[in-house]
C-alpha positions, 0 to 999 in steps of 0.5 A, spaced: 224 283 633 222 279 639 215 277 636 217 272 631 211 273 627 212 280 625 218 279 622 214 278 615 212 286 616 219 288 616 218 290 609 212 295 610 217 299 616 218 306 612 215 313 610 211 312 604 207 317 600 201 315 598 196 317 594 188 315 596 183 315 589 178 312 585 173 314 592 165 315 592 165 319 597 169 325 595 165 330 590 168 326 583 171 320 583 177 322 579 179 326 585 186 325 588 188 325 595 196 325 598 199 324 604 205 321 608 204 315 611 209 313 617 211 305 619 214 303 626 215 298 630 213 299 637 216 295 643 219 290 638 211 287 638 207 291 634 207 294 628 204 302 628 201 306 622 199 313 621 196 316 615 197 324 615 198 330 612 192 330 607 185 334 606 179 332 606 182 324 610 182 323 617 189 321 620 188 315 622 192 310 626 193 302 625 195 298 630 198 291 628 200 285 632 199 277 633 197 274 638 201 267 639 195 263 643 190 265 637 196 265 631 192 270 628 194 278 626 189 283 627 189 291 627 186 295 631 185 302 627 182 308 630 181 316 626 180 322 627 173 322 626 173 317 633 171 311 628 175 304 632 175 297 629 178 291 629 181 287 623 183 280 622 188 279 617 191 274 612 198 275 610 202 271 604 208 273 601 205 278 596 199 281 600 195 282 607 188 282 607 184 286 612 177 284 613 172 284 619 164 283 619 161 286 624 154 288 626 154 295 622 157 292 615 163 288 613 169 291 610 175 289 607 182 292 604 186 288 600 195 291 601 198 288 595 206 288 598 212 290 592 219 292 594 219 300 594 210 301 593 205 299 596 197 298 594 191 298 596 184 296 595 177 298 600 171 295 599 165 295 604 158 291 604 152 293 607 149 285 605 153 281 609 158 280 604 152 278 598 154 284 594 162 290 596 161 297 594 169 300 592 171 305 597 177 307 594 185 305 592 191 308 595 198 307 592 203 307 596 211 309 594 216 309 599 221 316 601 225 312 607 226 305 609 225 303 616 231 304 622 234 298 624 
């Protein structure tokens, strides 16, 4: 991989299974969502996710890189519904966390990084940060590891 930094994504390249749950905006909270989420690299300088195959979620598509001059990771993410954003992130060893404040609301996702699974909490605030509302959880576990 020739940008350096992605190197510390190497563990998220894969096929994963996710289940989406815990979301306030589907008829019932207890309502569950599957699908497969697919992990690339692309031209050794970023990293491509796309969520699909599931009813009632969008596909959607995150971009990650970093930017040398700025040494920070964002994601540009963009779904079927035509919702684009742009992320900054923060990334240890155990976790990434996805946030943006922007004029329409805030959000943020907390990525929790295991060897074989993958977890993920959403929230969004519509206060400027004063009080987040849950938007869902996602698990992720892994069918296939990434290609060398």
């Amino acid at each position: 991989m020739k940008n350096k930094a992605l190197a510390a994504l190497e563990p998220l390249i894969g096929e994963w299974e996710y289940t989406m749950y815990n979301c306030w905006f589907l008829e019932s909270v207890d309502t569950e969502v599957k699908g497969f989420t697919t992990i690339e690299r692309l031209h050794d300088a970023f990293i491509v996710m796309r969520n699909s195959d599931a009813d009632k979620k969008p596909s959607d598509v995150w971009i990650i890189g970093y930017s040398d001059p700025q040494e920070k990771y964002q994601m540009f993410y963009y779904d079927q519904r035509g919702v684009a954003r742009i992320f900054n992130i923060d990334l240890d060893d155990e976790k990434m966390v996805f946030w943006r404040e922007d004029k329409d609301f805030y959000q943020r996702m907390i990525l929790e990084i295991k060897a074989d699974s993958l977890h993920t909490i959403a929230e969004a605030s519509d206060d400027k940060g004063k009080t987040w509302r849950k938007d869902l959880e996602m698990s992720y576990v892994k069918v296939k590891k990434g290609v060398e």
